[in-house]
C-alpha positions as CSV (number, residue, x, y, z in Angstrom):
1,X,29.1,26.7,52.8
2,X,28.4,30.3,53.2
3,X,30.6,33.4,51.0
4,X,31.0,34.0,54.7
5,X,32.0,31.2,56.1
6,X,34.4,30.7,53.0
7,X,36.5,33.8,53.8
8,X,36.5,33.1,57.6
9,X,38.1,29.9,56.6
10,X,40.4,31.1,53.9
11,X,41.4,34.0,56.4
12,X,41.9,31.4,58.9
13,X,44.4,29.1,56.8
14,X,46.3,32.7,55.5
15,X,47.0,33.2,59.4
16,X,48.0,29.8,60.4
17,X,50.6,29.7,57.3
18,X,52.4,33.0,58.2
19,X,52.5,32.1,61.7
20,X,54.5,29.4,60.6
21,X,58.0,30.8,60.6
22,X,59.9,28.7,62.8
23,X,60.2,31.4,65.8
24,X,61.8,29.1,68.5
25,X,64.5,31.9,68.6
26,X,67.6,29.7,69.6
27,X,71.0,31.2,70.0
28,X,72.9,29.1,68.1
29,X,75.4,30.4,65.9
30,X,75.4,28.2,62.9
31,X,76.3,28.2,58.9
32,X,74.3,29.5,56.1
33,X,75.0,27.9,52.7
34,X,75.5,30.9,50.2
35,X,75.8,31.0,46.4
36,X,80.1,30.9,46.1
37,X,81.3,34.0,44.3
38,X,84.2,32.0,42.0
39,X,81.0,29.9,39.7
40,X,83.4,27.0,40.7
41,X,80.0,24.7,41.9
42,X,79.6,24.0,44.9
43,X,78.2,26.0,47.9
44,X,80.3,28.1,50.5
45,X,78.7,28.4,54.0
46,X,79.0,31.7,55.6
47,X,80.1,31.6,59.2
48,X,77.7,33.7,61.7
49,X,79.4,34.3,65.1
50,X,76.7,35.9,67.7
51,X,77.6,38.9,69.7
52,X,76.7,37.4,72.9
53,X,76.7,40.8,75.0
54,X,78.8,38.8,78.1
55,X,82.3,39.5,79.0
56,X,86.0,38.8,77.7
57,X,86.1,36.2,75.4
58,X,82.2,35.0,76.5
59,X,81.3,38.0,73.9
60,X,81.4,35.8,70.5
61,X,80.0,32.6,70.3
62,X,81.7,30.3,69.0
63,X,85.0,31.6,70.0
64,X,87.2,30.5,68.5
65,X,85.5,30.0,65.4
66,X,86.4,28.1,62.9
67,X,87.0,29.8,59.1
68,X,88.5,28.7,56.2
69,X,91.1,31.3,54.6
70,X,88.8,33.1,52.2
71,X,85.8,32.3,53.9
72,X,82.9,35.0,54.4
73,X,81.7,35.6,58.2
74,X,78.9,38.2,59.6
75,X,78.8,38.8,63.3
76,X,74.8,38.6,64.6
77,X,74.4,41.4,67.5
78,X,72.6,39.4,70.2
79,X,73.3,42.5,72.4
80,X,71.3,45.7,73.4
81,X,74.0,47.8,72.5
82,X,76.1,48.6,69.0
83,X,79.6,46.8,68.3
84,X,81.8,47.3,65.6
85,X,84.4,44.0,65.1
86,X,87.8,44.7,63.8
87,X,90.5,42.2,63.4
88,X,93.2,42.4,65.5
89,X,95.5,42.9,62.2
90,X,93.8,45.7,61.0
91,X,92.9,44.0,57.2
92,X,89.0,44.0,58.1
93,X,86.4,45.7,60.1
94,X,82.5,45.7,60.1
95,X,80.6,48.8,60.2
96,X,78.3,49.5,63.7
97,X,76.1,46.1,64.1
98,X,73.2,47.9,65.9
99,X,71.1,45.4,68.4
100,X,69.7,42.4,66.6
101,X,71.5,43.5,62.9
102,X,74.0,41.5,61.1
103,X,77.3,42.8,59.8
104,X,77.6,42.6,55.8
105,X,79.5,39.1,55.1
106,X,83.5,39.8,55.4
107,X,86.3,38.0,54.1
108,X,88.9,35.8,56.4
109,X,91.3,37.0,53.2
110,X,94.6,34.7,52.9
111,X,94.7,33.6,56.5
112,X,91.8,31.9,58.6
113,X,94.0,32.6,61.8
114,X,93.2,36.0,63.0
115,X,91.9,37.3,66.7
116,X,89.7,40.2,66.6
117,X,87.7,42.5,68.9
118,X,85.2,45.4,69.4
119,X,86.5,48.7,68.6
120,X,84.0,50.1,71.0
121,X,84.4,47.9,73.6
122,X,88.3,46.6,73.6
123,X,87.3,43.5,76.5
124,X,85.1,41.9,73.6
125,X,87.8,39.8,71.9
126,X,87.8,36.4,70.0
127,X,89.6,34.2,67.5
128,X,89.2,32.3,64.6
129,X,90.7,28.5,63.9
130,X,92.4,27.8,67.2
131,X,93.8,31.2,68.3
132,X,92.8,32.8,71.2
133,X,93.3,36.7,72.0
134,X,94.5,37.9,74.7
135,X,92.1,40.9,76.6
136,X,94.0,44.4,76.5
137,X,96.2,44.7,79.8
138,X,94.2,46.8,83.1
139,X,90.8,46.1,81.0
140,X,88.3,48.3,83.6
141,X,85.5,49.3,80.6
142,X,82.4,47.3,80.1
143,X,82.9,43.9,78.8
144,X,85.8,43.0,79.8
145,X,86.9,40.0,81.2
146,X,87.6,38.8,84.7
């Protein structure tokens, strides 16, 4: 074979393997294994809710979601817009999640039974572990529910 024919070849394989990432692009939300932070063994999965962009509580998937006390969670932004999540008892908040970022990984702390919402957008609410939160009273913004 030609030094041509060779590199065409090479090129050819080089191209096939990077196009090889997967891409199907579902929606999903599921749990990444991550290294634990205690060195007990073990892994500890990190829970990723996806900003869905809809209304209400239709704005996190899954909602509720289920997190252990202690247990990390990012929030994907599936939207066009930015969000900033803020739990409903004040203890954690993200910074802005610009359209298609993920929030740095935060901590459930001693209870895995918290609601939350948008700080920019009040109607965006959701709930970890069973509990459900309630949508401010006379929501009329965007994304709320109803």
């Amino acid at each position: 074979m030609s030094k041509a024919g060779t590199a065409a070849l090479a090129l050819a394989a080089a191209l096939a393997a990077a196009s090889c990432g997967g891409g199907g692009g579902g929606s999903t939300p599921a749990a990444t294994p991550t290294a634990p932070s205690g060195g007990g063994g073990g892994t500890q999965t990190t829970v990723t809710i996806a900003i869905t962009g809809q209304n209400g509580k239709l704005a996190f998937n899954p909602n509720p979601a289920t997190a252990a006390a202690g247990q990390l969670v990012v929030f994907k932004n599936n939207d066009v817009v930015v969000h900033h999540v803020t739990l409903d008892d004040g203890s954690v908040q993200t910074a802005d999640i610009a359209p298609g970022a993920t929030s740095a990984a935060v901590s459930m702390g001693t209870s895995g039974s918290k609601t939350y919402h948008c700080s920019i957008h009040p109607g965006m609410i959701g709930g970890f572990n069973g509990v459900e939160a309630e949508p401010p009273p006379n929501c009329n913004q965007a994304y709320c529910g109803g």
